[in-house]
Steps between C-alpha positions, in 0.01 A plus 500: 500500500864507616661566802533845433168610371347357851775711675380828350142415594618419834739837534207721353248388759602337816728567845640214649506401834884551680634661213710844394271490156790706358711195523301377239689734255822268541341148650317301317148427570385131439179439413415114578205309285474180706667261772542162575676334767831756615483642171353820358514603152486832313360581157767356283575196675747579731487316854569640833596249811245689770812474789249684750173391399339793389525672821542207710083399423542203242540136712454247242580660200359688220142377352496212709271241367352428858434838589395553168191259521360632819517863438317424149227270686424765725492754241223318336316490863514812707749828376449716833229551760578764811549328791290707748192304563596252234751252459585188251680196481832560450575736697340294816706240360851683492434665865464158619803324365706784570405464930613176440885550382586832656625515853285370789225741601441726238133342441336843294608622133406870390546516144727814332632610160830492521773500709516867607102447550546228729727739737321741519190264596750335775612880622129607506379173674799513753383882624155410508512212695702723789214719467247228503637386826545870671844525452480825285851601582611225294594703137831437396683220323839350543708408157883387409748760312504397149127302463326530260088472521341668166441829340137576680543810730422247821724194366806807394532653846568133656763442242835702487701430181559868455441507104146411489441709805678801557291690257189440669626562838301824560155257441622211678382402937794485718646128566713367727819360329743262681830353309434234315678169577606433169821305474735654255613739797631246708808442648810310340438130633134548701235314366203653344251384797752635768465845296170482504459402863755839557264691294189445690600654843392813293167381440441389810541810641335678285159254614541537794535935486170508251300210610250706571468707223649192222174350310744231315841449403499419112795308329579324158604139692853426402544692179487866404451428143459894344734563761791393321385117581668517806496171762426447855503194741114347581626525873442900494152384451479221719600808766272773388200281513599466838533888600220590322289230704646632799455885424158481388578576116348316183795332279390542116747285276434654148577210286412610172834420331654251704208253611372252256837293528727759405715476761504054524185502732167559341445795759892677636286556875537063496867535522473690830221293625276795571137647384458851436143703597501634159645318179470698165537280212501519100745520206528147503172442611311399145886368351528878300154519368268708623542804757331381858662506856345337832578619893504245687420581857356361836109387590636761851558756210156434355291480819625860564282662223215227545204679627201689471519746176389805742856452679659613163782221577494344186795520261373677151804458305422361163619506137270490191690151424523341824523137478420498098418125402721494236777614726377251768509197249894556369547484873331155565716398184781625660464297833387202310834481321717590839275142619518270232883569435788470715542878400718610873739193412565518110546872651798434753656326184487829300610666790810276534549541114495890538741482783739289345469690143555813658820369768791645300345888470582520963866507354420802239689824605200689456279277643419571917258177543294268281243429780190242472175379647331238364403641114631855547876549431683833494836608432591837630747737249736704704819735396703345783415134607722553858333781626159445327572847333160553253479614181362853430136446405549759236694294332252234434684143482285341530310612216788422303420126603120511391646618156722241443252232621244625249722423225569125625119450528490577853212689702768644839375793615734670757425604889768796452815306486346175635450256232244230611316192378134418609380285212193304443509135677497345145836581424758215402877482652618543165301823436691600847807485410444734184376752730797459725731484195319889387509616813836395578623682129242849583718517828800499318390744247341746772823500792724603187592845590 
């Protein structure tokens, strides 16, 4: 079957996830038969470079041999079990090596889903644990403008990019938002971490007028990837973990896009020396496999619901899938690669490559900022570089971008007018430089008025 017959059959039965389906009328659909390594091909052979890794999930490439082997072995062991009042290997397994690489302290894993999943388990956990302790005043969470947290009712109300959310407003708690200290609105000349010093006094006193009603204070540590992959300085952290110690409010770092060395540490809390009371984790999690997530909280956390079942303090969250084996074992093959390979060096080397591939587009006249950290890189489209003047959303450039890089074999898809790359770890310098080379032509294309 061609391209095109698996389009119709796709068109005449399903709704995709993000997507104006009308679009569809005008932009093609692309149906993909297999992967291996950064690529992914369709039906007749064509290849696509996956720039973002399929949604920023896929580590280590496409089919990877290693994961490969230990997702099949379990298969022919143990599919699923529930996890209330049973348990197996591999997930006991993966709960344990994950307490020991994530940040000091967070000694109990709750398995989740997905990302949105393991939000709303952190939210939930957050309230209960006020309420566990007597302090049932405690309902409300703090956020950043322009997070991003997941499309669950719960993990939606904590974010606040306005096109995912506005809609839904109506169903959605009330959250505290605070600006964020995201760096492209600093001043000519002051540094990002000055900014984001600057930025906090707002937080601060926004602790310290809620502390006693704040459960937590959720942020994305150091990028807001959906929200147009927008930057901050790990310092804003290394402060909030301090305010939120001192006000009495639980810091939950969701990490689902940027931990799993994303951002040149294998966890983006490490580069602000700090632990979080809740971590949510997955994407990256089994290298792009399987769907699971994992909070990561505190034993204090835990001992607040440990006791007698009468006392109705335990947490009853679940999922029908929670902590599936075969989930479970792409994870252990996930952390077995990140410790037999020097994967956070060989990725500071791609980093540098990215940087120095992408150097010449902070000169464009339509480019505002090509920022980076560690393996995410994003350069920001604008009408008017001096004053930072956007384009009109309605005019979709960066769409114009994504088409172009589909016809040089390129998988970009646009934040708006932010073009990004996130690509799997596997990628080669040379392979960088094409997408830099696309990206750098889909620019010129789109700002062409």
């Amino acid at each position: 079957m061609t391209n095109r017959d698996w389009v119709q059959r796709d068109l005449s039965v399903l709704w995709h996830p993000c997507t104006q389906m009308k679009d569809h009328e005008r932009l093609p659909l692309i149906p993909i038969r297999r992967g291996q390594g950064v690529w992914l091909e369709d039906f007749e052979g064509q290849r696509y470079l996956d720039a973002i890794s399929s949604w920023w999930v896929n580590l280590f490439g496409h089919a990877n041999p290693r994961i490969n082997a230990r997702v099949t072995a379990q298969l022919d062991e143990l599919e699923h079990v529930l996890l209330a009042g049973f348990s197996h290997a591999p997930a006991i397994e993966l709960a344990e090596r994950l307490v020991g690489i994530t940040p000091a302290g967070l000694s109990r894993v709750f398995f989740a889903d997905n990302g949105s999943a393991a939000v709303e388990v952190a939210l939930k956990m957050s309230f209960h644990y006020w309420r566990n302790r007597g302090q049932t005043k405690k309902t409300k969470f703090i956020s950043l403008a322009n997070s991003y947290h997941g499309e669950t009712l719960g993990a939606l109300a904590v974010g606040d990019v306005a096109l995912y959310k506005e809609t839904y407003r109506p169903l959605l708690m009330e959250v505290i938002s605070v600006a964020s200290p995201d760096c492209y609105a600093r001043e000519a000349g002051e540094s990002c971490a000055d900014y984001s010093r600057r930025r906090f006094a707002e937080m601060e006193a926004t602790l310290a007028r809620y502390a006693d009603e704040a459960c937590a204070v959720i942020v994305e540590p150091l990028v807001q990837c959906a929200g147009n992959m927008r930057m901050y300085d790990p310092v804003y952290l290394k402060m909030l973990r301090e305010a939120c110690d001192r006000h009495g409010v639980h810091l939950i770092a969701d990490e689902i896009a940027v931990g799993f060395g994303r951002t040149g540490t294998l966890f983006a809390c490490e580069q602000a020396g700090i632990s979080p009371d809740f971590m949510c984790l997955s994407k990256g999690l089994t290298g792009g496999y399987l769907p699971l997530a994992v909070v990561m909280t505190t034993d204090d956390t835990f001992d607040a619901f440990y006791d007698d079942y009468a006392s109705l303090r335990a947490f009853l969250h679940s999922h029908s899938y929670t902590g599936n084996p075969l989930g479970c074992a792409a994870g252990l093959a996930t952390l077995d690669i990140f410790a037999e390979d020097d994967v956070l060096g060989s990725n500071r080397r791609l980093a540098r490559a990215m940087a120095a591939a992408t150097a010449e587009l902070t000169d464009h006249p339509h480019v505002a900022e090509v920022r980076q950290t560690g393996m995410i890189l994003a350069i920001e489209m604008v009408r008017d570089k001096a004053t930072k003047e956007p384009y009109d959303w309605r005019e979709r450039r960066g769409l114009r971008v994504y088409r172009h890089a589909l016809k040089e074999g390129v998988l970009l898809r646009p934040l708006g007018n932010v073009i990004y790359f996130m690509p799997p770890y596997v990628i080669t310098e040379e392979q960088i430089h094409t997408l830099a080379r696309v990206a750098r032509e889909g620019i010129d294309l789109a700002t062409r008025d």
